[in-house]
C-alpha positions in Angstrom: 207.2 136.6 104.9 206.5 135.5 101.4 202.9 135.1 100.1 201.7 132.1 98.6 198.8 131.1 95.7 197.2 127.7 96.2 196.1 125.9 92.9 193.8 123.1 93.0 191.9 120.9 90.7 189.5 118.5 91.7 188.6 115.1 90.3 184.7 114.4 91.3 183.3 111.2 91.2 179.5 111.1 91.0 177.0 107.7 90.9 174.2 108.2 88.3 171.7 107.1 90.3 168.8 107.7 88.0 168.8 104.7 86.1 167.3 101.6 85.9 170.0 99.6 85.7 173.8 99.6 86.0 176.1 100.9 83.1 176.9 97.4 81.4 174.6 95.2 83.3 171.2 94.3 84.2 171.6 94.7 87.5 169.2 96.9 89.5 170.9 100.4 90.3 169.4 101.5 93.1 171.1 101.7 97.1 171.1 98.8 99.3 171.8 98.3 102.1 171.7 94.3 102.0 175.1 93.2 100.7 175.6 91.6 97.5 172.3 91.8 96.2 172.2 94.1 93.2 174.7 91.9 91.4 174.7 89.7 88.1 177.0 87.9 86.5 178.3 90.5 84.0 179.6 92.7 87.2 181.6 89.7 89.0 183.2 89.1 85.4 182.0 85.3 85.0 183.6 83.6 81.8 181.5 84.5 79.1 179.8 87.3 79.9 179.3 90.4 78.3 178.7 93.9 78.6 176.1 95.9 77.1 176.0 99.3 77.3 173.0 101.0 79.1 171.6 104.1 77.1 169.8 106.1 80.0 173.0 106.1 81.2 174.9 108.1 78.2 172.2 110.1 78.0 173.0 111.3 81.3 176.4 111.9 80.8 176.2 113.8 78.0 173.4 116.3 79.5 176.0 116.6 82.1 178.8 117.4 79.4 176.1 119.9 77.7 175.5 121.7 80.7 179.1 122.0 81.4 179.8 123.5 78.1 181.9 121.3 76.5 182.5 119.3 73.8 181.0 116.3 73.0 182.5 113.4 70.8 181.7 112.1 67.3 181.4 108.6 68.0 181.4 107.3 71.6 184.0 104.7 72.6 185.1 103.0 76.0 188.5 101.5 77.1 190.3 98.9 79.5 191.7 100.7 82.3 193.9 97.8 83.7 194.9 97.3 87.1 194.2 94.9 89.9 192.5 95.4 93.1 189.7 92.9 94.9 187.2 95.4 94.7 187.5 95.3 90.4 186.5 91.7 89.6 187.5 92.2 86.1 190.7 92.8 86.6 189.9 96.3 84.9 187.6 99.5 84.6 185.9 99.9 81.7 185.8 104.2 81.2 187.0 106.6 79.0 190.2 108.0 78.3 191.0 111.6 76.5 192.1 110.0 73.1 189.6 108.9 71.7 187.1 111.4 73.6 185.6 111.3 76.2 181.2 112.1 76.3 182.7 115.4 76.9 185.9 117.9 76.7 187.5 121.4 77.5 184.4 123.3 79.3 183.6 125.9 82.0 181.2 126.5 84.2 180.4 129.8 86.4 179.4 129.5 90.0 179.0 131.4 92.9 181.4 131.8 95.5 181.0 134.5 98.3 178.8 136.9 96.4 181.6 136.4 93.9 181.2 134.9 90.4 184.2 132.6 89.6 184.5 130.4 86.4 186.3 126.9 86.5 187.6 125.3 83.4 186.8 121.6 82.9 189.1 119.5 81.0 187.2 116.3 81.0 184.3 114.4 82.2 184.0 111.1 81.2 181.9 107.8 82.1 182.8 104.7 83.7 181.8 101.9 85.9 182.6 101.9 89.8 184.1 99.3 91.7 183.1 97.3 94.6 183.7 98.8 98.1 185.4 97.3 100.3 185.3 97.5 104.5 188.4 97.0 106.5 187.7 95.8 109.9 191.0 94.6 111.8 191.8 91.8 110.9 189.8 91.1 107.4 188.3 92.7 104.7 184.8 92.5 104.1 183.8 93.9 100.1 180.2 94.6 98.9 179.8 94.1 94.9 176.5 96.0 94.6 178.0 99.6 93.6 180.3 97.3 90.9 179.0 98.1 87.6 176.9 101.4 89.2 177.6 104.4 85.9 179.5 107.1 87.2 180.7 110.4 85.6 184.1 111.6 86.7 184.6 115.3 86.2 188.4 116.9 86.2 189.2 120.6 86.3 192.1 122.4 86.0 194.0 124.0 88.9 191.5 127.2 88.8 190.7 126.9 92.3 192.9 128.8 94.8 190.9 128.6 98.2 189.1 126.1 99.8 185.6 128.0 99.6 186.3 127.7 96.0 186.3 124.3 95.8 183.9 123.7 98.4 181.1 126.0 96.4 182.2 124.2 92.4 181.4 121.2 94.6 178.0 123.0 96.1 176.8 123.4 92.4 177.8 120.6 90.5 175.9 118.5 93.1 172.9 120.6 92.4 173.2 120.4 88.9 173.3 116.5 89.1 170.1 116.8 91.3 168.1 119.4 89.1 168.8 117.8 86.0 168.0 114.4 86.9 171.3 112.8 86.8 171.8 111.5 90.5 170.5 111.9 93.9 174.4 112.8 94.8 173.7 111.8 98.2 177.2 111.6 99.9 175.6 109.3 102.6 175.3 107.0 100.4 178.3 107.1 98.6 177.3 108.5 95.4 180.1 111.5 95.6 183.6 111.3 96.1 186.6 113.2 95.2 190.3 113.5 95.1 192.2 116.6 95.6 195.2 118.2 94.0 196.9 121.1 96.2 200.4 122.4 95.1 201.4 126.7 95.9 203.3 129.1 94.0 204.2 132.3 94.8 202.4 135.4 94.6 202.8 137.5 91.8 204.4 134.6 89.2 201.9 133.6 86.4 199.6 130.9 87.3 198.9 130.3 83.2 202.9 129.4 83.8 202.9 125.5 85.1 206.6 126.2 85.1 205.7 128.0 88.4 203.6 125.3 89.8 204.7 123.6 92.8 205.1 120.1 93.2 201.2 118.6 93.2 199.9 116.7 96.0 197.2 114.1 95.4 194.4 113.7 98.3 192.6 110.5 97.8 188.9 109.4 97.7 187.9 112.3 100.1 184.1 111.6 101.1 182.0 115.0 102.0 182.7 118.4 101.1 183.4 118.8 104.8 186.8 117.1 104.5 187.3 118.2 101.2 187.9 122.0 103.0 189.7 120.9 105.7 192.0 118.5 103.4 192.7 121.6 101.5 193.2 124.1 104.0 195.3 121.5 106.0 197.7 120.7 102.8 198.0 124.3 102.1 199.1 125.5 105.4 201.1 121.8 105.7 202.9 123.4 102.4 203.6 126.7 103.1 205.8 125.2 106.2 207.5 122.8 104.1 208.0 126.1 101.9 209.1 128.0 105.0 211.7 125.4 106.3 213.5 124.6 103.3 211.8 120.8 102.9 209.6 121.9 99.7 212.2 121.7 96.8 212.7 118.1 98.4 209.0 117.4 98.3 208.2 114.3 95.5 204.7 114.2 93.8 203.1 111.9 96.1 199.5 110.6 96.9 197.9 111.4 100.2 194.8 110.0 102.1 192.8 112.6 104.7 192.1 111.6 108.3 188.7 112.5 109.4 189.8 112.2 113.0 193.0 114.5 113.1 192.3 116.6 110.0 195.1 115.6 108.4 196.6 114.2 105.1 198.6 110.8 105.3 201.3 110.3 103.0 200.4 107.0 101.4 202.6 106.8 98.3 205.2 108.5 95.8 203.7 109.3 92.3 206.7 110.4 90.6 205.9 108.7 87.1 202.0 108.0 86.0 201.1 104.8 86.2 200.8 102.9 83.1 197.1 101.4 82.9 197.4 99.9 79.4 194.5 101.4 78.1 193.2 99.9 75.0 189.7 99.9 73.2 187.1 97.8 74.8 186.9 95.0 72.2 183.5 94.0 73.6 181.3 97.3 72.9 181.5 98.6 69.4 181.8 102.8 68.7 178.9 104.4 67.9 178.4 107.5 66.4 176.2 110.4 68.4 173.5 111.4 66.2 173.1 114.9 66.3 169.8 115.2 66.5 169.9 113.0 69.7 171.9 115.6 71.1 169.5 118.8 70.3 167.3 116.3 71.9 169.6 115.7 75.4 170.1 119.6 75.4 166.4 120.7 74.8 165.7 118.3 78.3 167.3 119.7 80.3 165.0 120.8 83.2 165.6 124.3 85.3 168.4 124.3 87.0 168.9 125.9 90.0 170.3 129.0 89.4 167.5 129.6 87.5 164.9 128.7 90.1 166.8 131.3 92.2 165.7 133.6 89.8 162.4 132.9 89.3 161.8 132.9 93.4 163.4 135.9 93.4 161.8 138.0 90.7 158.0 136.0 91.0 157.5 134.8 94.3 159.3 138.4 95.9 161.2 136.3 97.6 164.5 137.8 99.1 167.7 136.4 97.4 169.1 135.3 100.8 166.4 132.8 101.0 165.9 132.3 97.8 169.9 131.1 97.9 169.0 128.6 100.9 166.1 127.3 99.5 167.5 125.9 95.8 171.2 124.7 97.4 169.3 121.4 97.5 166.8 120.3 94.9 164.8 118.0 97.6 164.3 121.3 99.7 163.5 123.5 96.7 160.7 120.6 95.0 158.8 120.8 99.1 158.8 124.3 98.7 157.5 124.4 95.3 154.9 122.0 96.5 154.1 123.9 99.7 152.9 127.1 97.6 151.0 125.5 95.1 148.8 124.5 97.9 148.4 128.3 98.0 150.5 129.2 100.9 152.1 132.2 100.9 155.6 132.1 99.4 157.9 134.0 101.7 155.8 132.8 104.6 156.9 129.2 103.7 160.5 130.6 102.9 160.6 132.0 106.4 159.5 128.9 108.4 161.5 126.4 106.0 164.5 128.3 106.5 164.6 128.8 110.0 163.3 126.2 112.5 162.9 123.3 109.7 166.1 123.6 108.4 167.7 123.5 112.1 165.5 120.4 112.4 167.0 118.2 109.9 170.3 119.4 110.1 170.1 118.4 113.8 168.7 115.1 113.4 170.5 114.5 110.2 168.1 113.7 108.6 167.3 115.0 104.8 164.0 116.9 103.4 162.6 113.5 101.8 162.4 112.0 105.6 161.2 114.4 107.1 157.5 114.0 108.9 155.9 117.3 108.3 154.6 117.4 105.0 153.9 120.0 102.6 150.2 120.3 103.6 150.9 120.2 107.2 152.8 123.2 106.8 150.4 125.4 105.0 147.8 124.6 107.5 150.1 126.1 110.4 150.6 129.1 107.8 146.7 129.4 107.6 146.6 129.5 111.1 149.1 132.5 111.9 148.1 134.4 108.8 144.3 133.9 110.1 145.4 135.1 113.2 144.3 131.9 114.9 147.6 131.7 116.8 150.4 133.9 117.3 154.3 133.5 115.4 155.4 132.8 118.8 152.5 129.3 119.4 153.4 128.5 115.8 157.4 128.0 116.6 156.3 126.0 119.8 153.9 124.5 118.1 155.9 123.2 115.1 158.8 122.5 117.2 156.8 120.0 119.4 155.3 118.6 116.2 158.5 118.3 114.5 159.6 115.9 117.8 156.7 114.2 118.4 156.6 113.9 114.4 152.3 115.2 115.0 150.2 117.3 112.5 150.9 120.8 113.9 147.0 121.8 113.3 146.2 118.9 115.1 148.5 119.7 118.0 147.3 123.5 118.6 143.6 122.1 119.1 145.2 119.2 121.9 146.7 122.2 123.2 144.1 124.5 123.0 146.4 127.4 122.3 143.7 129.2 119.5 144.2 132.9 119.9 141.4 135.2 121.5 140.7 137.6 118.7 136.7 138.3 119.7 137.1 141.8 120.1 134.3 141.9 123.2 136.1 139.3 125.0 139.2 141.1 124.7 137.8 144.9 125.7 136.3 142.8 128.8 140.0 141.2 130.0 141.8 144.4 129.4 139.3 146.7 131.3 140.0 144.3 134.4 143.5 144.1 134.0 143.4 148.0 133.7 141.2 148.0 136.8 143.8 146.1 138.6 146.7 148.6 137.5 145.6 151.9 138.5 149.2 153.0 140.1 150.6 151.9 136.2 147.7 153.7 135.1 149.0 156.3 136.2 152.5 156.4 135.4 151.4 155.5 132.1 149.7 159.0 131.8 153.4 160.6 132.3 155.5 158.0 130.9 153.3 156.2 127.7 156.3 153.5 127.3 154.3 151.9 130.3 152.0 150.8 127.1 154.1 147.3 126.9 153.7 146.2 130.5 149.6 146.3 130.0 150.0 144.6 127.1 152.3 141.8 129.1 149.5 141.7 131.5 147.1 141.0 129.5 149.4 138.0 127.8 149.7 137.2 131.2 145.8 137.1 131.9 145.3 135.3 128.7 148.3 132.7 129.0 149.5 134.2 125.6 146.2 133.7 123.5 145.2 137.0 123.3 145.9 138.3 119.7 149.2 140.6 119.7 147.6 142.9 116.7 144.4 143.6 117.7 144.8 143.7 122.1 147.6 146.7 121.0 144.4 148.1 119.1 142.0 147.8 121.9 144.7 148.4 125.1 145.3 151.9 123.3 142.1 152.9 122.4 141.0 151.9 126.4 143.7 153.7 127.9 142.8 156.8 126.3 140.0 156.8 127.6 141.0 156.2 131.1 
């Protein structure tokens, strides 16, 4: 059976959330949930309005070109791309085309996929306003003009992906890198990312560098988490490879597809033999403007630590193991509560553990995200205090902070409701392992020929205590006890 090489290039669309305004407009940019409210005239394109173009928001996009190595423009210009569709009042999009340049061109960036170090190269990333979204329902359309106007940065690579996980784990670390650096929340749930996918095969063995060999390229559509994003791909891929198999491929147009969450599947929507001709032209409304240098050196020297190096730094200052340390900064929100939890002085790997485990598992089971979460910072480092004090055992602590985490309670308040506080005064615990030794003696001795006997007085005395008696220090005493018995 012949083997086949996916190629794949992505087309992310990201909201820059971390603006005042929208890109042209006055009009708040911020999510909400009440229809039709962050709107002014400028975004529903009233007669004799104008736009004016918000500076935060270039700002942003060139950090975002600066950190993905490429280069950035002499002056800065922006175009009518002309098409018609209810959701663009306008009757176009007011972005950025390749000629004149974009806010940035021709980069690369490394990231991490399996343990592996892969480098994508990135052809363009560019800045434009978003349209309106619109909500089908079955008989009418419904469309919501707040995200109209919203800045967002499309990013396009070229077909340097060939696996799903690849794509998946660019994805992973561009929407960290928006994050760190300030640039958006990119909060899927809230429709700040989105991305189209391009999946053709080739052979193994012909040169990719080649696009001679290059299949025929399959757009995906407006795919909405990197969830579908992997099973888009994988399902074109394999979807391909049978087309390949059964003589259909060669037959195959370029065409546009859309992805069914439901059956994990691509739709064919429409043929895209020949581009379609937006009639792009200079926006005649906002002048060019050339990018001071300086300005630049100035974008470039703010850019904040990013997450790979916060990996580091865990790693190499806070001991840290890289494992965790990969958990804890795939999310900035995640990384910023941990950084806030040891600066109360809680011990780092100690909050790594307990984030990484049973609060993790919390919000991803009650979808919920770090930012909503009930236990805060503090709370945490007081139920640290109390196992590293030996107050209560590692085993109270996980009941403990799982009922808090449901009942959304203070876990140190909870363990004194409870009154789970571990027995660690040494007489009392001599004094309950003496009777419970007393009311062994046929263990007692069987334990003199067979010392693994040593963990079932040890479960008696959990047993006697209802768990409070401290693991560390009843071992201590139960041995030094027994020997004397």
């Amino acid at each position: 059976m012949t083997k086949y090489k996916a190629l794949i290039g992505l087309e992310m669309h990201c909201e820059i959330s971390e603006t005042k305004t929208k890109v042209f407009s006055t009009a708040e940019n911020s999510y909400n949930d009440i229809p039709n409210s962050n709107i002014r005239p400028v975004d529903m394109a009233f007669p004799g309005t104008l736009p004016v173009v918000n500076k935060e928001a270039v700002r942003k996009a060139l950090m975002a070109s600066l950190i993905l190595n490429c280069k950035q423009p002499e002056y800065i210009y922006f175009e009518r791309k002309n098409y018609y569709y209810p959701d663009l009042p306008k009757g176009f999009q007011i972005t950025q085309e390749t000629k004149p340049t974009p806010v940035g061109i021709y980069g690369k960036l490394s990231y991490e996929c399996n343990d592996e170090i892969k480098t994508v190269r990135v052809n363009n990333i560019h800045l434009e306003e978003d349209a309106a979204s619109s909500t089908h329902h079955e008989d009418t359309t419904t469309i919501n003009y707040n995200r109209a106007g919203v800045p967002l940065l499309e990013l396009v690579t070229e077909p340097d992906f060939h696996s799903a996980d690849e794509a998946v784990a660019f994805l992973e670390t561009m929407r960290s890198i928006y994050q760190y650096a300030g640039i958006s929340e990119a909060d899927s749930k809230k429709g700040q990312i989105r991305c189209d996918v391009n999946v053709s095969i080739m052979e193994e063995g012909l040169d990719a560098a080649d696009p001679k060999n290059w299949g025929t390229k399959v757009e995906i559509k407006n795919v909405n988490s990197f969830g579908g994003v992997r099973d888009a791909i994988n399902y074109e891929i394999n979807r391909q490879i049978e087309a390949k198999e059964d003589g259909t491929y060669e037959k195959m147009e370029q065409q546009t597809r859309r992805f069914d969450e439901e059956s994990g599947t691509t739709i064919y929507m429409r043929s895209k033999v020949d581009a379609i001709d937006y009639k792009y032209f200079v926006e005649p409304n906002i002048p060019k403007f050339k990018l001071d240098k300086s300005w630049l050196e100035e974008i470039k020297s703010s850019i904040p630590p990013l997450a790979s190096e916060r990996k580091e730094k865990y790693i190499n200052d806070y001991n840290i193991t890289p494992r965790d340390a990969k958990i804890l900064v795939k999310e900035k929100p995640l990384a910023d509560y941990f950084e806030e939890t040891i600066s109360l002085g809680a011990n780092p790997q100690s909050v790594a553990n307990w984030l990484n485990s049973i609060i993790l598992g919390h919000i991803n089971k009650m979808e919920l995200s770090i930012k909503e979460l009930f236990l805060t910072p503090k709370m945490l480092k007081g139920l640290i205090d109390l196992v590293e004090g030996n107050k209560i055992s590692i085993k109270q602590a996980k009941e403990v902070l799982t009922k808090a985490l449901e009942e959304e309670k203070d876990p140190v308040k909870l363990v004194s409701e409870l009154g789970i506080t571990q027995i660690t005064d040494e007489k009392e615990l001599t004094s309950i392992i003496d009777e419970v030794i007393s009311e062994n003696q046929p263990q007692l001795e069987a334990y003199k020929k067979n010392p693994k006997l040593f963990d079932y007085f040890v479960g008696q005395v959990m047993k006697k205590t209802r768990g409070k008696a401290n693991p560390a220090l009843t071992a201590k005493i139960l041995k030094q006890e027994l020997e004397k018995n």
